[in-house]
C-alpha positions as CSV (number, residue, x, y, z in Angstrom):
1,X,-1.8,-22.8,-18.3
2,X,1.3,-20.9,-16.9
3,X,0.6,-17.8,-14.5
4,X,3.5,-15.3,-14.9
5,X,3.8,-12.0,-13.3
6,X,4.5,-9.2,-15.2
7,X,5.0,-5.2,-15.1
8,X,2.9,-3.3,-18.0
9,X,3.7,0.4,-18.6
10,X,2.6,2.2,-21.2
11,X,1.2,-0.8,-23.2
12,X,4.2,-2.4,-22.9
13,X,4.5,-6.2,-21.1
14,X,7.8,-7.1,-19.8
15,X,7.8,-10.4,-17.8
16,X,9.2,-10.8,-14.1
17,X,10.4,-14.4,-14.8
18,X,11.0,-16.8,-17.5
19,X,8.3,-18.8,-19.4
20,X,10.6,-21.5,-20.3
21,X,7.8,-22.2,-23.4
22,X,10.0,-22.2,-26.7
23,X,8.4,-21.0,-29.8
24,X,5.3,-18.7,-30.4
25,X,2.1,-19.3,-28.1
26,X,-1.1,-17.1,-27.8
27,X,-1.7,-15.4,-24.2
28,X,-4.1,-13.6,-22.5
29,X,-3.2,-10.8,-20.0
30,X,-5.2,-10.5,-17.3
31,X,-4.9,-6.7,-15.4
32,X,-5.3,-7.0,-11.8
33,X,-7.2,-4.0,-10.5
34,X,-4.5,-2.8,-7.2
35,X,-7.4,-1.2,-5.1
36,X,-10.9,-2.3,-6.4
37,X,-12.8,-1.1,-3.4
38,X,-11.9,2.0,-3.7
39,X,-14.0,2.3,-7.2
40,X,-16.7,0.4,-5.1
41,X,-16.8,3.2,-2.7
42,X,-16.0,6.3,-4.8
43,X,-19.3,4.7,-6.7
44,X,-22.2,7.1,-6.4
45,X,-24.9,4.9,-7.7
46,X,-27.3,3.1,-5.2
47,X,-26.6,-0.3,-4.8
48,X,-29.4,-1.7,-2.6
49,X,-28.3,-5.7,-2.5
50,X,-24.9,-4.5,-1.2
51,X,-26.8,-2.1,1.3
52,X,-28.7,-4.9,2.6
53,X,-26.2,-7.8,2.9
54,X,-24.2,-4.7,5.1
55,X,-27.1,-4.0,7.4
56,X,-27.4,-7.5,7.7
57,X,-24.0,-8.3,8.3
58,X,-24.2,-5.4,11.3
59,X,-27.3,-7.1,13.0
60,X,-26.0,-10.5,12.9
61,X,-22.2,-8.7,14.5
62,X,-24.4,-6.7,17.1
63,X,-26.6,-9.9,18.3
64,X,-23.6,-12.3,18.6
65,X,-24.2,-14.2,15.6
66,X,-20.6,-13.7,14.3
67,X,-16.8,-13.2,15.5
68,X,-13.8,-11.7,14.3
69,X,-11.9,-13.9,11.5
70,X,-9.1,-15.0,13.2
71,X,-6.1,-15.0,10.1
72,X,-4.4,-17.6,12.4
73,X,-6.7,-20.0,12.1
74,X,-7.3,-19.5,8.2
75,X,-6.3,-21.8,6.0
């Protein structure tokens, strides 16, 4: 499996760098979605799991239970 980025505008693919695969191969494109929280939060419908795992998430920050990632220390 190869992983090649790629521009696509207006249906059309054209590749960012070579393949360096000679003759014809099937693929599958994969779109990745630039900003997917913003259809999370511009999403009207009630999503109680999500509102739960949130107000947990806030109890457990406001008692301590939990710290600031540090992106230093993330590997």
């Amino acid at each position: 499996m190869h992983a090649v980025k790629a521009i696509v505008e207006d249906g059309s693919v054209t590749l960012q760098e070579p393949l360096n695969i000679e003759g014809r191969v099937e693929a599958i494109l994969v779109i990745l979605d630039p900003e997917p929280w913003d259809a999370i939060d511009r999403d009207a419908r009630p999503r109680p799991a999500l509102a739960k795992a949130s107000r947990q998430a806030l109890d457990e920050f406001l008692h301590g239970q939990t710290a600031p990632l540090d992106p230093d220390a993330m590997t």
